[in-house]
MMTF fields as JSON, N, C-alpha, C and O atoms, coordinates in Angstrom:
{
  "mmtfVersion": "1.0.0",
  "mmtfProducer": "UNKNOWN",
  "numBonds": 315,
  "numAtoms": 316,
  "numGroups": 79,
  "numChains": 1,
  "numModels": 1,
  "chainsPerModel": [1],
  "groupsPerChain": [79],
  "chainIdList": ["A"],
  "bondAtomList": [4, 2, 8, 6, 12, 10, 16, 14, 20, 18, 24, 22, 28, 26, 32, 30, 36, 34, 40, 38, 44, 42, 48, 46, 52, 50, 56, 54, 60, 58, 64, 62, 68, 66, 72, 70, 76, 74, 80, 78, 84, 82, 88, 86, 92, 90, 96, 94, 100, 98, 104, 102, 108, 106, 112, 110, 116, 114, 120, 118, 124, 122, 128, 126, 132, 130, 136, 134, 140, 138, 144, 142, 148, 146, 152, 150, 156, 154, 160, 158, 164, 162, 168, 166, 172, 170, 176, 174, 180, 178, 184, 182, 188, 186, 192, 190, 196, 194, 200, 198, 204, 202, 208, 206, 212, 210, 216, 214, 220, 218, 224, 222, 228, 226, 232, 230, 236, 234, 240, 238, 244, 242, 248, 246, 252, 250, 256, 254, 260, 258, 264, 262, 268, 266, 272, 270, 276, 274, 280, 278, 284, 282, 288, 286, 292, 290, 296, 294, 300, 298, 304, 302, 308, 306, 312, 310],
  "bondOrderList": [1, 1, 1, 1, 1, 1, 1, 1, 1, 1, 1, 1, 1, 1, 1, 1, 1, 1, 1, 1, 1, 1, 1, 1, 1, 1, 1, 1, 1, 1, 1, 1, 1, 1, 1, 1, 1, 1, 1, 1, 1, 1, 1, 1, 1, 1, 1, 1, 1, 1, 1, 1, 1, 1, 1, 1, 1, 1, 1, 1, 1, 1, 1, 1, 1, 1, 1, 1, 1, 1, 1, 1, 1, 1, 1, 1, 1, 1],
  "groupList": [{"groupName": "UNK", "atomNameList": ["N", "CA", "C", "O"], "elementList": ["N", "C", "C", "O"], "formalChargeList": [0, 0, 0, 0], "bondAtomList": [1, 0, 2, 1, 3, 2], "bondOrderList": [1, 1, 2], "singleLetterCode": "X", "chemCompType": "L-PEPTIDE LINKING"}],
  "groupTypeList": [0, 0, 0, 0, 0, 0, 0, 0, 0, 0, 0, 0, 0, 0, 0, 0, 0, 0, 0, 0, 0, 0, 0, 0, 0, 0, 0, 0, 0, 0, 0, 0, 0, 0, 0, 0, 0, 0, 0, 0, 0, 0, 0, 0, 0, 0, 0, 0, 0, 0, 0, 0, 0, 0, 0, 0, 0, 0, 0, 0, 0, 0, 0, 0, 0, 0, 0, 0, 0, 0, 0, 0, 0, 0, 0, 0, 0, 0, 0],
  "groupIdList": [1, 2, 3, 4, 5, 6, 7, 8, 9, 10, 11, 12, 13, 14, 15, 16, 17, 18, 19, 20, 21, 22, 23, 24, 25, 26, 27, 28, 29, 30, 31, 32, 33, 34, 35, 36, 37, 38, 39, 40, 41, 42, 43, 44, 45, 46, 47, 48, 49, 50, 51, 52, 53, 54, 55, 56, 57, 58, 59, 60, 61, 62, 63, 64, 65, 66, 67, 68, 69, 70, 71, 72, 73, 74, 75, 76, 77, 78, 79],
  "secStructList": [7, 3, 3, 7, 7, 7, 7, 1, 7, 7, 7, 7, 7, 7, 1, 2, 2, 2, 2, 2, 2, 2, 2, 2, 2, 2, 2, 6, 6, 3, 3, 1, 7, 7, 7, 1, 1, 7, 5, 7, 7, 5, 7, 1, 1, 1, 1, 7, 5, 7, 7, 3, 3, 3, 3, 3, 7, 3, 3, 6, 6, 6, 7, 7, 3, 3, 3, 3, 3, 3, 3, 7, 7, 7, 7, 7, 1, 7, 7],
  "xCoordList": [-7.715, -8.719, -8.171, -7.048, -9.025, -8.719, -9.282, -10.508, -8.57, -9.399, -9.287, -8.354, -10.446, -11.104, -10.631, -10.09, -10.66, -10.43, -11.896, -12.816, -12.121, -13.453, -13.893, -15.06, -12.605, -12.892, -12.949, -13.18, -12.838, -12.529, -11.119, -10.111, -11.292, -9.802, -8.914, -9.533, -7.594, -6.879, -6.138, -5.944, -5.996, -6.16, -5.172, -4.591, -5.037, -3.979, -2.715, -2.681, -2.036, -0.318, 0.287, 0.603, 0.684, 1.491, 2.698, 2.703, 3.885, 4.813, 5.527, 4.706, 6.969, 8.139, 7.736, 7.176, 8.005, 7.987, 6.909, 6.978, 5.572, 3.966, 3.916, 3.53, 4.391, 4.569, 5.291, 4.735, 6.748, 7.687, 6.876, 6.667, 6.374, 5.748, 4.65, 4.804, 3.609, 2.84, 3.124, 2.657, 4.099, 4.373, 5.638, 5.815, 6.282, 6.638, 5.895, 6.161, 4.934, 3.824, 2.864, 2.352, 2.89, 2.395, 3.416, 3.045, 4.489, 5.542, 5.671, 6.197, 5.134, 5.028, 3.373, 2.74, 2.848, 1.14, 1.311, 0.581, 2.281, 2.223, 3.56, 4.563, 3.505, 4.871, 4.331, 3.22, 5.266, 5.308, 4.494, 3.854, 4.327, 3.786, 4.479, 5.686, 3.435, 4.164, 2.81, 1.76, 2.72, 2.335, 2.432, 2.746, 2.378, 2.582, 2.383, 1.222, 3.047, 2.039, 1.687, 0.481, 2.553, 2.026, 1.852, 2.697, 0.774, 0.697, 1.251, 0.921, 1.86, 1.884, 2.201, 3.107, 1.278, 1.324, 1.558, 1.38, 2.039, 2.265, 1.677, 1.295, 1.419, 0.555, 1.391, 2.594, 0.974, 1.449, 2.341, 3.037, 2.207, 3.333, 4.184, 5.326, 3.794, 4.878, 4.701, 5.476, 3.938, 4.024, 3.271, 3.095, 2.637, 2.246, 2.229, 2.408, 2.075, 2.616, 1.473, 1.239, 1.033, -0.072, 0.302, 1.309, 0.158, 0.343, -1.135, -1.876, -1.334, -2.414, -1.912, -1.309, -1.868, -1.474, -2.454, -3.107, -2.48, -3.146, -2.29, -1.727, -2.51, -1.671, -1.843, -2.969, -0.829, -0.81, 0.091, 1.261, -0.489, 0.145, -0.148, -0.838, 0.304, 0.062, -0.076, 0.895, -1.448, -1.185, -0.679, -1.058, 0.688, 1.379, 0.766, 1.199, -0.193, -0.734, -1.692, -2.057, -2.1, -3.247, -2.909, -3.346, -1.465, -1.619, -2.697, -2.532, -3.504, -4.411, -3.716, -2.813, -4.127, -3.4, -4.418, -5.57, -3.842, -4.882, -4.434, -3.304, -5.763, -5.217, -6.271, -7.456, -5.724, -6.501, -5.974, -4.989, -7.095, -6.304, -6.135, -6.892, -4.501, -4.342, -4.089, -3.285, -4.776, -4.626, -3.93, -4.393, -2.317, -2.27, -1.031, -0.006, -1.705, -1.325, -0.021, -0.103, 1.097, 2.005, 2.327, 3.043, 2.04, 2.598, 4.533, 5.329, 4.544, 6.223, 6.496, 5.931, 7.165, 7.485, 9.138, 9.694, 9.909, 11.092, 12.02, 13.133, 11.459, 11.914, 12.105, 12.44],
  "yCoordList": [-5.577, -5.791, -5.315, -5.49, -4.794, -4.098, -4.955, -5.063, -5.543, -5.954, -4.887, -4.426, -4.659, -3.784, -4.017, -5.12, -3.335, -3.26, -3.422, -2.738, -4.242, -4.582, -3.303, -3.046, -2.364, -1.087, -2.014, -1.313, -2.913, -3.622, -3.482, -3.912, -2.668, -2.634, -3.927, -4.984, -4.036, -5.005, -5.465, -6.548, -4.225, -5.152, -4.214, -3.32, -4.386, -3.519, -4.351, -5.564, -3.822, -4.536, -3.891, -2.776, -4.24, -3.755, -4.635, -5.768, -3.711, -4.541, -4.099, -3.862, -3.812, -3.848, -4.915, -4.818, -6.151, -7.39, -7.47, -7.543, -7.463, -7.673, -6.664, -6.85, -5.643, -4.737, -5.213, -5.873, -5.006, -5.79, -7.11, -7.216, -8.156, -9.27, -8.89, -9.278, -8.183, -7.362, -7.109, -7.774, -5.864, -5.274, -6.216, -6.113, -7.018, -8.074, -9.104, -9.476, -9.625, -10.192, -9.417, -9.977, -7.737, -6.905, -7.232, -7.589, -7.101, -7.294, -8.957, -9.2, -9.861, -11.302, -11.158, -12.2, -10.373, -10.904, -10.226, -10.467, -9.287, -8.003, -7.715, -7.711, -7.443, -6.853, -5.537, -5.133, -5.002, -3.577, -2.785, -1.955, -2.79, -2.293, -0.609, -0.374, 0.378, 1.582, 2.689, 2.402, 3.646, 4.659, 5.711, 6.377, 6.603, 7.413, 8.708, 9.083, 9.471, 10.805, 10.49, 10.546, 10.13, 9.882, 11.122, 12.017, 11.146, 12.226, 11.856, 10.802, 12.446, 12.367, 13.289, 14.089, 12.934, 14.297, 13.549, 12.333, 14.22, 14.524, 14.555, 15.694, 13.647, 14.605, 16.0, 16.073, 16.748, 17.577, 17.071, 17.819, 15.977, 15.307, 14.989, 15.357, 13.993, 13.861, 12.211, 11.506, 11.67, 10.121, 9.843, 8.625, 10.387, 9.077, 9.872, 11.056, 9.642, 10.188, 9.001, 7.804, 9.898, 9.399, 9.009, 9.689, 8.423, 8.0, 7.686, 6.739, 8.595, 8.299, 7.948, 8.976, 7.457, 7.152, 6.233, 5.425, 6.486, 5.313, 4.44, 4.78, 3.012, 1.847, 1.521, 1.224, 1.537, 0.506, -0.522, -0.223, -2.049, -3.103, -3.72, -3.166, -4.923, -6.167, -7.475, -7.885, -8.103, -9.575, -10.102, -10.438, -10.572, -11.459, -13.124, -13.928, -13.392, -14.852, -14.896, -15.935, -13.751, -13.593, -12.994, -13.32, -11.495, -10.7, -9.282, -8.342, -9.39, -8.567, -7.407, -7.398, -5.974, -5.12, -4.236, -3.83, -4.17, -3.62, -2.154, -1.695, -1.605, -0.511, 0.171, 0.487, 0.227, 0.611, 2.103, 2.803, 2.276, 3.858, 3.042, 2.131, 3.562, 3.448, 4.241, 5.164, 3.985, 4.889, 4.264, 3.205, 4.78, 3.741, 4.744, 5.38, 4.48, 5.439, 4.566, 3.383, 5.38, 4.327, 5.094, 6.096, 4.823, 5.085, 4.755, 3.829, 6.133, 5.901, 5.791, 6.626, 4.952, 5.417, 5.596, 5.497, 5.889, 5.954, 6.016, 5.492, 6.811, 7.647, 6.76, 7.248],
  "zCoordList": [-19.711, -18.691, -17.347, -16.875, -16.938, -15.714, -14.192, -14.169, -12.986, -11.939, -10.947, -10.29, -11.041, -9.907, -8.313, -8.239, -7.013, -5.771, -5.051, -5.498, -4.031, -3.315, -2.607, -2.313, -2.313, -1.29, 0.205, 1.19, 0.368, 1.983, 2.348, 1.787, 3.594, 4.402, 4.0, 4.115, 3.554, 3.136, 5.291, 5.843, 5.723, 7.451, 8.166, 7.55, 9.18, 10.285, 10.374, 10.582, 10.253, 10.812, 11.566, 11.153, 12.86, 13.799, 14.15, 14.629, 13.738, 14.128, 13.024, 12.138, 12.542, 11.45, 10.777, 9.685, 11.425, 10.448, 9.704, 8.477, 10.495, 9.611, 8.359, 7.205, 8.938, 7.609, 6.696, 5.818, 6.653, 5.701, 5.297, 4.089, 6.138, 5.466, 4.396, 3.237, 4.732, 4.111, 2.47, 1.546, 2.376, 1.623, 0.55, -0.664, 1.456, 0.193, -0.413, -1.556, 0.291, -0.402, -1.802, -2.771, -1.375, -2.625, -3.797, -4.914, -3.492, -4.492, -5.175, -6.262, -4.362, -5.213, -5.649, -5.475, -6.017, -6.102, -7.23, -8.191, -7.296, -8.661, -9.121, -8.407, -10.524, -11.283, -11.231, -10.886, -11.612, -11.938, -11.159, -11.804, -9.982, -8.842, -8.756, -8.698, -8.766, -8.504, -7.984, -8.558, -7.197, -6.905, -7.372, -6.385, -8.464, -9.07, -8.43, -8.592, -7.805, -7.506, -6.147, -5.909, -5.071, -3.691, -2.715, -2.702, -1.928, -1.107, 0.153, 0.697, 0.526, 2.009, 3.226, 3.458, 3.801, 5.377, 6.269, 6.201, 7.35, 8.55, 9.762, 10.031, 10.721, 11.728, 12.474, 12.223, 13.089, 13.86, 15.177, 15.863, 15.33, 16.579, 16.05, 16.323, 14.883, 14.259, 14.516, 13.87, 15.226, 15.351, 14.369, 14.39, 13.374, 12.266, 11.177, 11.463, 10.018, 8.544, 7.704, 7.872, 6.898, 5.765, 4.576, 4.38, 3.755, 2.506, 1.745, 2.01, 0.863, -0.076, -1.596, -1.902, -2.214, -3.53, -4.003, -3.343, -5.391, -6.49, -7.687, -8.728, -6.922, -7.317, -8.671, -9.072, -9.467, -10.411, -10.973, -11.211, -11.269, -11.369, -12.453, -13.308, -12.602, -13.226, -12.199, -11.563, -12.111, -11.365, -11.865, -12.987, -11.261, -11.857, -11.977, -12.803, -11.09, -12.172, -13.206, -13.754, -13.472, -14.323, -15.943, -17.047, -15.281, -16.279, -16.388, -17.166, -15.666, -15.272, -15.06, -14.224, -15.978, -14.774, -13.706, -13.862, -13.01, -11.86, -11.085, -10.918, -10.679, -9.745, -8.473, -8.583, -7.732, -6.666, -5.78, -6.017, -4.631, -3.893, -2.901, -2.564, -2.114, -1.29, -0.326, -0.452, 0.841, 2.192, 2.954, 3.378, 3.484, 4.708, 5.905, 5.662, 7.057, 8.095, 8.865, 9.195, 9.048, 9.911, 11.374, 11.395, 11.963, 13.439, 13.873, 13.72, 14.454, 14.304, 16.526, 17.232, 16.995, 18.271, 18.136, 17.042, 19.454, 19.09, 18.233, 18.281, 17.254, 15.873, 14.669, 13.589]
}
């Protein structure tokens, strides 16, 4: 069984930490969490870099495995 993605923005994080908080929370909600095949560009300044990939997991309280697309843009300042 497969659980589906709502397609609702999962939210903005600004900040190192919100991110890191973020993205280790993906890692307790899911096993085997991986992106297979990630794209990613560049802007031309060079301050933000794209990541498109399509997720796949297991919820870890369910067993469910799941997969969704992800888009997510990071803004870089002072390198």
């Amino acid at each position: 069984m497969w659980t589906e993605a709502t397609g609702d923005p999962q939210g903005i994080f600004s900040g190192k930490e919100k991110v890191v908080d973020f993205t280790y929370g993906l890692f307790r909600k899911f096993t085997g969490l991986r992106w297979p095949d990630p794209e990613w560009t560049e802007s031309a300044d060079g301050k933000r870099a794209f990541l498109e990939g399509r997720g796949e997991a297991t919820v870890t309280q369910s067993g469910d495995r799941y997969r969704n697309v992800y888009f997510t843009r990071f803004d870089v300042r002072d390198g």
